[in-house]
C-alpha positions in Angstrom: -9.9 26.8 -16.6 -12.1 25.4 -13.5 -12.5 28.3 -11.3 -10.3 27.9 -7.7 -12.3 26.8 -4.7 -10.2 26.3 -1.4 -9.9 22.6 -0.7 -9.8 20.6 2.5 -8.1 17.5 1.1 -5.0 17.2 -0.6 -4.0 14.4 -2.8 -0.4 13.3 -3.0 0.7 11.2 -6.0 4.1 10.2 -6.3 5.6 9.4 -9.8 8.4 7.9 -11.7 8.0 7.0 -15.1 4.6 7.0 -14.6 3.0 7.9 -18.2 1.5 4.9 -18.8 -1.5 4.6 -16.2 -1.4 8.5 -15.4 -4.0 9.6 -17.3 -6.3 7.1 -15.8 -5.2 7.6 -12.0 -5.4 12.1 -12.7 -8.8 11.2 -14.1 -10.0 9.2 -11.0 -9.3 12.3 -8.8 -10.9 14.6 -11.8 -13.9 11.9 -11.2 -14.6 12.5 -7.6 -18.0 13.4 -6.5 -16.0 15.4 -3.7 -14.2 18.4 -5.5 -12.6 20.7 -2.9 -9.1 19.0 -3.5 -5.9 19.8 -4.5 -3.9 17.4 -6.6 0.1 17.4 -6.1 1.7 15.6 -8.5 5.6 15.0 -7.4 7.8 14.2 -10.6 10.6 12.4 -8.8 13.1 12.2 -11.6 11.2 10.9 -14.1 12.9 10.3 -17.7 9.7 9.7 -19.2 6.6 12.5 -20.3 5.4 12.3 -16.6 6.2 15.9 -16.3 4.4 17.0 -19.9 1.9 15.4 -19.7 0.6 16.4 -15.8 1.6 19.5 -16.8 -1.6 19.9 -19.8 -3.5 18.8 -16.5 -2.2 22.1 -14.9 -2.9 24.4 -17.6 -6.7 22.7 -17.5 -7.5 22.4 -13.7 -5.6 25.3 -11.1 -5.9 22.6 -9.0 -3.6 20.3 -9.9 0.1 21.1 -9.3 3.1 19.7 -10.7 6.5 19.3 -8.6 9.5 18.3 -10.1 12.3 16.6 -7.7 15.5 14.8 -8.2 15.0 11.0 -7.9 14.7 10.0 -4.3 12.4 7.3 -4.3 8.5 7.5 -3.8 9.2 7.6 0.4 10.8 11.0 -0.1 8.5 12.0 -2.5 5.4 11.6 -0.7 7.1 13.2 2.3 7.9 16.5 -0.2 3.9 16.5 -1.4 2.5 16.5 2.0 5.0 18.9 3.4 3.5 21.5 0.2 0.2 20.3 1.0 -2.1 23.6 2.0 -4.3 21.6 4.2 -4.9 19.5 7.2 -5.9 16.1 5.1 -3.9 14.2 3.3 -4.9 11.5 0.8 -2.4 9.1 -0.9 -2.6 7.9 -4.4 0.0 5.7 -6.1 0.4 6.2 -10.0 -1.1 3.0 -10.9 -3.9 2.7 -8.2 -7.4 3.8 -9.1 -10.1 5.8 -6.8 -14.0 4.7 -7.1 -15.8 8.1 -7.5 -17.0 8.6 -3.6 -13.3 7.8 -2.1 -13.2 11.1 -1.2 -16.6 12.1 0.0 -16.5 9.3 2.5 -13.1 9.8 4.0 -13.6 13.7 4.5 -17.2 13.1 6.3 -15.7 10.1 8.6 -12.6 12.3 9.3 -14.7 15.4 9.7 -17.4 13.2 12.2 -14.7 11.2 14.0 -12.0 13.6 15.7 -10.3 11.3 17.6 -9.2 9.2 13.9 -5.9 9.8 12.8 -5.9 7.4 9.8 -8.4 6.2 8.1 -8.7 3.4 4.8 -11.2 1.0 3.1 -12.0 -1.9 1.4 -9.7 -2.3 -2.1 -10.7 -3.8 -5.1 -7.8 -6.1 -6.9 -7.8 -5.0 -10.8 -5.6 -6.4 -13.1 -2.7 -4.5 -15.3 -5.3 -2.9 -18.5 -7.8 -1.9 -15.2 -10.4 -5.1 -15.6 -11.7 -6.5 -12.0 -10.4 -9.8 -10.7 -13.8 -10.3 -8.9 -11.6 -10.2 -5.8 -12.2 -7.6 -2.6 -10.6 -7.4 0.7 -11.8 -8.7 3.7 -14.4 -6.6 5.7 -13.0 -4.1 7.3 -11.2 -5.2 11.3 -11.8 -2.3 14.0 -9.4 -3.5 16.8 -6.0 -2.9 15.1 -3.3 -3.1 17.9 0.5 -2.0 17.0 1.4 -5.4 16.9 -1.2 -5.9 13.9 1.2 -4.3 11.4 3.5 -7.2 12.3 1.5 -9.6 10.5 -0.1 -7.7 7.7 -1.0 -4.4 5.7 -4.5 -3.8 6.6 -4.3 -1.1 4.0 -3.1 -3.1 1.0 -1.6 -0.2 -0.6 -0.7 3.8 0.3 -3.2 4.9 -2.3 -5.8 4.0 0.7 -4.5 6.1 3.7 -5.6 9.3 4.5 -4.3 11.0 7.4 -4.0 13.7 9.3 -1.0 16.3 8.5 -0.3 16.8 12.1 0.1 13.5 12.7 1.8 12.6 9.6 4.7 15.5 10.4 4.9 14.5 13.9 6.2 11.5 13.1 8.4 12.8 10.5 6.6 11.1 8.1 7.9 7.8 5.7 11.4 6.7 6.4 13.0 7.0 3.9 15.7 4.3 4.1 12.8 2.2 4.5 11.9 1.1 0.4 9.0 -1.9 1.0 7.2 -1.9 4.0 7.6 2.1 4.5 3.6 2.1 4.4 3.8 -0.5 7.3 6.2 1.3 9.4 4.4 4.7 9.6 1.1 2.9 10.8 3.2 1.0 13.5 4.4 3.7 14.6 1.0 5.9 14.9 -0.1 2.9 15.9 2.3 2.8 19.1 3.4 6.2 19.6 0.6 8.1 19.6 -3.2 8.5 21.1 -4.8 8.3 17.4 -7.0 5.5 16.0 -6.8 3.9 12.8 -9.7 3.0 11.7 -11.7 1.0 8.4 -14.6 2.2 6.6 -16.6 -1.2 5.2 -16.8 0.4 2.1 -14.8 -0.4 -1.0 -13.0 3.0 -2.4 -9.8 1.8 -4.0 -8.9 -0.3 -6.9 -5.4 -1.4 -6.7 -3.6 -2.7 -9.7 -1.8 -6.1 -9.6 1.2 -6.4 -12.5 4.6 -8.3 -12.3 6.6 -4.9 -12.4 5.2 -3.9 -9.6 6.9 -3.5 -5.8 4.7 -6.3 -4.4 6.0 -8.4 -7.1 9.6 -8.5 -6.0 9.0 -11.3 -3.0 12.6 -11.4 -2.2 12.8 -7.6 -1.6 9.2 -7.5 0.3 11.0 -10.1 2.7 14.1 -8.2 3.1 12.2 -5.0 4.1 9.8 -6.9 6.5 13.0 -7.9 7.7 14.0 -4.5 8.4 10.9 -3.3 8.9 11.2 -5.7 12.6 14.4 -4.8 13.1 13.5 -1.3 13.6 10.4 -2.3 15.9 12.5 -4.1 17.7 14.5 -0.9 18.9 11.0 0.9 19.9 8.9 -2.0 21.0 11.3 -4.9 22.0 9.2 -7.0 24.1 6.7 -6.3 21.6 8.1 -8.0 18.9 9.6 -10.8 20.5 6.2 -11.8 21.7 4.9 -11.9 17.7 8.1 -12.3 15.9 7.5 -16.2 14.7 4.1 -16.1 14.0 4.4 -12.9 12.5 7.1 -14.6 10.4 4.6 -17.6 9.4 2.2 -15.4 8.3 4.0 -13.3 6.1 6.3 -16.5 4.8 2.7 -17.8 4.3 1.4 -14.7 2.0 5.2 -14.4 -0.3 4.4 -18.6 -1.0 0.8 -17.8 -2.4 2.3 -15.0 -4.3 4.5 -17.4 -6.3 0.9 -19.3 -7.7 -0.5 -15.9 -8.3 2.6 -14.7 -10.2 3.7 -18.4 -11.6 7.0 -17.7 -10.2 9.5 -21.0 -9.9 7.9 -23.8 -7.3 11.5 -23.8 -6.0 10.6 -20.5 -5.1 7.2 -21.2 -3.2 8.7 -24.3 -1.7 11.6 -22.5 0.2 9.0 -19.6 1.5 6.6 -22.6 2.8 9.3 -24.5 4.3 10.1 -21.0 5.8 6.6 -20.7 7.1 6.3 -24.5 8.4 9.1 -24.0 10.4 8.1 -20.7 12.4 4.4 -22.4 13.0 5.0 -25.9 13.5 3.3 -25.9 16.7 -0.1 -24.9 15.9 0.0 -26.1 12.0 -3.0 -28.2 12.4 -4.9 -24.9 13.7 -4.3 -23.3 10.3 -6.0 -25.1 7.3 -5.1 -22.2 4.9 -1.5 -23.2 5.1 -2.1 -26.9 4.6 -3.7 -26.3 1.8 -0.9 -23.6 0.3 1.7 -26.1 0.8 -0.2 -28.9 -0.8 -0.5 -26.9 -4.1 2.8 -25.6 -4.6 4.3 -29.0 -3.9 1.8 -30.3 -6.7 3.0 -27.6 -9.0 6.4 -28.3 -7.9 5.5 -32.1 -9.1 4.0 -30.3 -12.4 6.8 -28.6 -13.1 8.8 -31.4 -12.6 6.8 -33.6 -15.3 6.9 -30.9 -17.5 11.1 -30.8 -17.4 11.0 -34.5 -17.6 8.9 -34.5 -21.4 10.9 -32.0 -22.6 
């Protein structure tokens, strides 16, 4: 049994049926250079060995703690492990993600040197399901993040690169929980425009974030719907706000679900309607953005592959 030493970050892993990549995410914290964390492990519901198996990590490691909940989706359990957390930061970490050994170490000294940050993330890593690297990072890291920025895209890519301050995070009353895909989003927007903190990026990649097909950011139909309602409640706080970004918002995110149909070789029917989508709310300025040229000139070519390949069969 590791001795206890008082931490000053608490991590906050959500998990359903989570037995499968478990082991490898507990182990990534276990990893950390930085070690005055607590680990809280919320079991929401699980029908799995989730619960037995982060348990053996209890008996080995006082500082791992296992909650078991009633299934109420991963908002409500995060919202559960920060309100047990014992101290002021709070570090997110899906059950598939992975954390590069120093994730912790340079989060705590940047939150610790810059007062004034609420919410801090880095650069991420893409890996694919067994944990091998795509070769594919992030962009480097964009200071100037206004409210409307959430509009058009996660800076974050993923929760298990957020850690924030539990004052802030409480404040706010934390993820909604009737929001189910761009919960993540809507928390930043709103520290974003309702309070005095920064959010701010370390150029530094700390986070390796896992890309399957069973995964939320799979499902492009869903991710549309809650970007959908993730505007709609925007709208309600910030009204002038988001009719000022609204289209081009739209374009871009229209835009990102289309390229997500090569990645995931979903139907070109598919990635035709979402580029459609997105020529439509841009078709003033197409010419000004290559990118989406470019898009819509390979789906319609797999659309034509497709196609051929129906036709010999």
């Amino acid at each position: 049994m590791i001795m206890e030493i008082k931490p000053s970050i608490s991590v906050v892993i959500p998990a359903y049926n989570a037995a499968r990549f478990l082991p490898e995410v507990i182990q990534s914290v276990l990893d950390q250079t930085y070690q005055d964390w607590e680990l809280l492990v919320i079991d929401d519901g699980s029908t799995d060995n989730t619960a037995t198996l982060v348990n053996k990590y209890c008996q080995l490691d006082s500082r791992i703690r296992l909650i078991t909940t009633e299934n109420g989706g991963v908002s409500a359990a995060r919202n559960l492990g920060v309100e047990l957390a014992t101290t002021e930061l709070i570090a997110f970490l899906d059950s598939d993600d992975l954390w590069l050994p120093d994730k912790l170490s340079v989060h705590v000294d940047y939150m610790n040197t810059h007062p004034e940050i609420g919410v801090s993330f880095a650069r991420v890593e893409l890996i694919d399901p067994d944990g091998k690297s795509t070769g594919k990072l992030t962009a480097n890291i964009s200071k100037d993040l206004q409210p409307y920025t959430f509009f058009y895209t996660n800076p974050t890519v993923t929760t298990s690169n957020v850690v924030i301050r539990k004052c802030i995070f409480q404040s706010l009353g934390g993820f909604d929980k009737s929001i189910k895909y761009s919960e993540d989003i809507d928390l930043l927007f709103r520290i974003a425009f309702q309070s005095h903190w920064t959010i701010e990026g370390i150029d530094k990649v700390l986070i390796q974030y896992r890309l399957h097909s069973s995964g939320l950011s799979s499902d492009i139909m869903k991710m549309k719907e809650g970007w959908i309602q993730l505007m709609d409640k925007a709208r309600k706080e910030a009204p002038n706000l988001v009719d000022e970004h609204y289209r081009a918002a739209e374009a871009a995110h229209f835009q990102y679900w289309a390229k997500q149909t090569l990645r995931l070789e979903i139907s070109p029917f598919v990635g035709i309607s979402l580029i459609n989508q997105a020529l439509i709310s841009s078709w003033r300025n197409i010419y000004q953005k290559p990118k989406l040229i470019v898009l819509t000139i390979l789906i319609y070519l797999r659309l034509m592959t497709f196609n051929l390949v129906r036709v010999k069969i």
